[in-house]
N, C-alpha and C positions, 0 to 999 in steps of 0.2 A: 504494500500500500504506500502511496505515494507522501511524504511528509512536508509540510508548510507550503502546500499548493494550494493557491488563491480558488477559490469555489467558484463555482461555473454558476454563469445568468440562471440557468435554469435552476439550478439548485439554491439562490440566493431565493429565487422567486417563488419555490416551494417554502421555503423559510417562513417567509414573508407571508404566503397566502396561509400556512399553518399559527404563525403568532396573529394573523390579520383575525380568525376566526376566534384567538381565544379573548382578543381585544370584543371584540362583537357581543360576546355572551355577559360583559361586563357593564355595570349599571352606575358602579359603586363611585365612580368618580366625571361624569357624564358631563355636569356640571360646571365643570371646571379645566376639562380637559381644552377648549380653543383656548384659554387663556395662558394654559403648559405649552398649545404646540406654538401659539405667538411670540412667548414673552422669557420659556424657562426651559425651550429645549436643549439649550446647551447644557445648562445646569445636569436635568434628569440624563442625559445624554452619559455624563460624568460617572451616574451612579447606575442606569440601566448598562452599560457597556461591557464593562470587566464585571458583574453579577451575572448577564448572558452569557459569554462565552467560559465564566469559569465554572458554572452550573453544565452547560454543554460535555467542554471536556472531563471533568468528573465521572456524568455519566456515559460516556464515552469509555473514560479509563477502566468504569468498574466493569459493563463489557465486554473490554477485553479479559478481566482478569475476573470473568463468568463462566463455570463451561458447566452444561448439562447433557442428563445422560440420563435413558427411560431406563426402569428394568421392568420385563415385560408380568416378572411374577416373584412375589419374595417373599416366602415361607417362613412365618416371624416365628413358627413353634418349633424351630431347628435351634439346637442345644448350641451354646457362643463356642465350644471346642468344633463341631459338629459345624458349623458356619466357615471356622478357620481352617478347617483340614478340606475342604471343597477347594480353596484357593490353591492350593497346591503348592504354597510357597514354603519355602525356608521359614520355621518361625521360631520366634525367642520365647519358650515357656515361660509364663511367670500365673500356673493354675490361678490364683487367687484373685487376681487380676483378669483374667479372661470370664472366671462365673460370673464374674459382676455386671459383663456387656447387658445394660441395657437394650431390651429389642424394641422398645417404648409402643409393638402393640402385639398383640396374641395368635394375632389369626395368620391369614393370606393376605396380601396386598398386590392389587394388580397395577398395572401399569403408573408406575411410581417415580416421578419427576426428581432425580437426586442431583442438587445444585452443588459445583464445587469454587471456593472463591480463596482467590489468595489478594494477602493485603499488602505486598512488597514488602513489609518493615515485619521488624520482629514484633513481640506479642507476647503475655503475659493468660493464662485462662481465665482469669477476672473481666478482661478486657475482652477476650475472647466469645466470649457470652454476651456484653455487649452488640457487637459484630452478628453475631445470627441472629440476636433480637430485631437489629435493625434492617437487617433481609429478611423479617417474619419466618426465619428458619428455627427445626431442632437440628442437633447434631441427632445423627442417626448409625450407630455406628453398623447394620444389619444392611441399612444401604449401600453405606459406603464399601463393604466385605463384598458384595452382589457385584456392583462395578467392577472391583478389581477381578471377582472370579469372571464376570464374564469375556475382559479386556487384561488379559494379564500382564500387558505392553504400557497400558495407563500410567504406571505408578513411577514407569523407567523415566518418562520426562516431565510426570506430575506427582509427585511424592507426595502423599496425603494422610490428613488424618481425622480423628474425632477424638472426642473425650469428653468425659462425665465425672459427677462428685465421688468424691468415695467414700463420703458422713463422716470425714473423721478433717473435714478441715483443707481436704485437697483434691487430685485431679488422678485421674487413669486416662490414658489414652489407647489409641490404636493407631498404628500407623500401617504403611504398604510404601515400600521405599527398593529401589536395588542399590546394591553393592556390590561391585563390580561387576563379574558377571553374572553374581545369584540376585532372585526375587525374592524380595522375603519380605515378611509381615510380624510386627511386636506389640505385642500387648503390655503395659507397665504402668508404673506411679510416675506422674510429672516430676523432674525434678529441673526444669531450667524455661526459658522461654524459648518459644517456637521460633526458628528460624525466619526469613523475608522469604526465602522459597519455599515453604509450604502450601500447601490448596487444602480449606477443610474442608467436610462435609457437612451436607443436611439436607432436609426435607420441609418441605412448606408445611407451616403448621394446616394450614387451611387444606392441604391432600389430606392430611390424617385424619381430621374429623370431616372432612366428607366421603372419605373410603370405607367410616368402621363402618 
């Protein structure tokens, strides 16, 4: 994709005819707006300009650093060892750790939208949770286990993970990571912040309660 190239007529004019229409539905300032476009459009000019395009690229940047992936059917009554041994990867026991995976529902789920998003910067699970709050995600870590069995090449240039509380104060995770030339997958206690290259997972909360 091409970078700092000036937008084509046509596309200004889509622009244009999509903000013309949100202008149209607006009542709120009616009144007063010939005496903005005579007298103070420089002024709002100032402060509608860099709010526009740094709202654009934002969601622009988020994305790109979006990817989603259907899975067409995911058996939440499979046992978390039982989940992890399907992926067929290398993985790091840590039992105590793995009974804990939350499958956050019981049944079957069919065709289930699993979003993975990474944030460039490192991250903290406090903050972390923040971040799917504010994509209306859970962490899912059943989904995220489904993607990597069905794509086992995923995790080579998207290393991913999920994680949940452990009632005692802290975090478990899941990860799907290679190294070197093995694929492997770990279950464990957090004990550091998540790198800039990570992608988490989750699921729309709003899939779940309209699936059960």
């Amino acid at each position: 994709m091409a970078k700092n190239q000036p937008l084509s007529p046509s596309k200004i004019g889509k622009f244009q005819e999509l903000l013309g229409a949100v202008l149209r539905k607006s009542v709120m300032f009616d009144d007063e707006a010939q005496d903005v476009i005579e007298n103070h459009w420089p002024e709002l000019r100032e402060v509608i300009e860099p709010a526009l395009l740094k709202t654009i690229n934002e969601f622009l940047e988020q994305r790109r650093n979006t990817i989603i992936r259907i899975v067409p059917r995911m058996d939440c009554t499979r046992t978390p060892q039982a989940v992890l041994d399907a992926t067929g990867r290398h993985y790091y026991p840590n039992p105590s750790v793995i009974n804990t995976m939350p499958a956050i529902d019981s049944g079957i789920l069919e065709n289930v939208e699993v979003v993975f998003f990474r944030l460039g910067r490192d991250v903290d699970d406090v903050e972390l949770v923040r971040e799917y709050e504010k994509r209306g995600l859970v962490s899912h870590p059943y989904a995220q286990a489904w993607v990597n069995e069905a794509d086992p090449a995923f995790a080579d240039e998207h290393p991913n993970c999920t994680h949940w509380e452990n009632g005692e104060g802290g975090w478990y995770f899941l990860s799907f990571f290679r190294q070197a030339s093995e694929r492997c997958v770990r279950a464990d206690l957090v004990v550091m912040h998540w790198g800039r290259g990570f992608w988490f997972a989750g699921v729309r909360k709003s899939d779940l309660v309209a699936k059960k």
